[in-house]
C-alpha positions as CSV (number, residue, x, y, z in Angstrom):
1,X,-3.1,5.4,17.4
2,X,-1.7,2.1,18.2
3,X,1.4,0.5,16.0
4,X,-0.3,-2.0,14.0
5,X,-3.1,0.8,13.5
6,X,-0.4,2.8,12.0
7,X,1.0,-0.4,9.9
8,X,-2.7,-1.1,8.4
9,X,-2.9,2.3,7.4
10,X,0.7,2.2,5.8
11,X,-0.5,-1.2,3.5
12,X,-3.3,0.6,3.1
13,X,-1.7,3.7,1.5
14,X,0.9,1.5,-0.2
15,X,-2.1,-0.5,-2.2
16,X,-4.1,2.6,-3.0
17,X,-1.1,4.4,-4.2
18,X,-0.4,0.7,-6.6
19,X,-3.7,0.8,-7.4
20,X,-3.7,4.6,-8.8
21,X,-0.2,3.6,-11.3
22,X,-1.7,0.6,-12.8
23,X,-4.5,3.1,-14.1
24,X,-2.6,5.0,-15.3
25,X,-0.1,2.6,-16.8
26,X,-3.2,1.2,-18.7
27,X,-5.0,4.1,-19.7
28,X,-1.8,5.5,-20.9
29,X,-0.3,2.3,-22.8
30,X,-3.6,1.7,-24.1
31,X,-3.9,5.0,-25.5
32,X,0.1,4.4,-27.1
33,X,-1.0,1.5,-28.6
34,X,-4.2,2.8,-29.6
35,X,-1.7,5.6,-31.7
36,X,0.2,3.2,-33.1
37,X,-2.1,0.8,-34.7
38,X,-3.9,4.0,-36.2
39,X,-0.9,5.4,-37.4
40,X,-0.3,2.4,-39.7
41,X,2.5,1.5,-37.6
42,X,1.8,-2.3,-37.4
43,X,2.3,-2.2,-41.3
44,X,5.4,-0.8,-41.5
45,X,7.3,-3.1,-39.0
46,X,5.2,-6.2,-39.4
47,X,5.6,-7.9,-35.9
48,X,4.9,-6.3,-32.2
49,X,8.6,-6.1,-31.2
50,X,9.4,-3.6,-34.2
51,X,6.2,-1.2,-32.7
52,X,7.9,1.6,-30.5
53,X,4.9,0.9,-27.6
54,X,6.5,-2.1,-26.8
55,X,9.6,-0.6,-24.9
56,X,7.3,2.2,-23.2
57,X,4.6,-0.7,-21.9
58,X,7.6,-3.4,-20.8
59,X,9.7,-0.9,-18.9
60,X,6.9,0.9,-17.0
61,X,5.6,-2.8,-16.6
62,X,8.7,-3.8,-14.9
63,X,7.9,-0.8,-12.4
64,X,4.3,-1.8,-12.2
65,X,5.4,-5.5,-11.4
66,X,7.7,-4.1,-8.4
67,X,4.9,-1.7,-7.0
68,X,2.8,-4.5,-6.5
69,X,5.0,-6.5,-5.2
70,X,5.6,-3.7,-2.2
71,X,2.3,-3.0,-1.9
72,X,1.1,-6.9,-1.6
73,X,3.6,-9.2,-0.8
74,X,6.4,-7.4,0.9
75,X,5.6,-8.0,4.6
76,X,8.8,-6.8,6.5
77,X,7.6,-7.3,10.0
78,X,6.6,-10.9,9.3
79,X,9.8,-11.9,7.7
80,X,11.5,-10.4,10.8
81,X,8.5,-12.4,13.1
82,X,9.2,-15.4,11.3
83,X,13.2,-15.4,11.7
84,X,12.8,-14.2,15.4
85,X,10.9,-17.6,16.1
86,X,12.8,-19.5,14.5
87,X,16.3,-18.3,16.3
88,X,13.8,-18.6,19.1
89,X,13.5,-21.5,18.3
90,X,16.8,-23.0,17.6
91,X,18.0,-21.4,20.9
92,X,14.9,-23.3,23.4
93,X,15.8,-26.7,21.5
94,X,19.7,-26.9,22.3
């Protein structure tokens, strides 16, 4: 298998793997909520930062926001393209 075979397969993995944790992050904050609001909970505390979902949903949302930023927009081996050519570059122009 060649290298960039092996790289398209690793992005691939990386966005499936993103893709299966933002499913569950919503099923499972959707079915927190869902508890709360039943429960009366919204009653009791009156505005959405006093509902004990909020903590769960923004600190596995702060994961979620990192996982798709590896699996979408962290490109390594462009970054170290990109500098290359440029110190490339820098180097043909003196």
């Amino acid at each position: 298998m060649e290298e960039r075979d092996k790289q398209l397969w690793q992005i691939a993995r990386k966005r499936a793997k993103f893709k299966k944790h933002l499913a569950s992050y919503i099923i499972v904050n959707g079915f927190l909520w869902a508890m709360w609001y039943i429960t009366d909970g919204r009653r009791e505390h009156g505005d959405i930062f006093g509902a004990w979902p909020i903590w769960c949903t923004l600190g596995w949302g702060i994961g979620i926001a990192f996982g798709y930023y590896d699996a979408y927009h962290d490109s390594r081996e462009q970054d170290t393209m990109k500098e290359y050519q440029k110190l490339k570059n820098k180097e043909e122009n003196k």
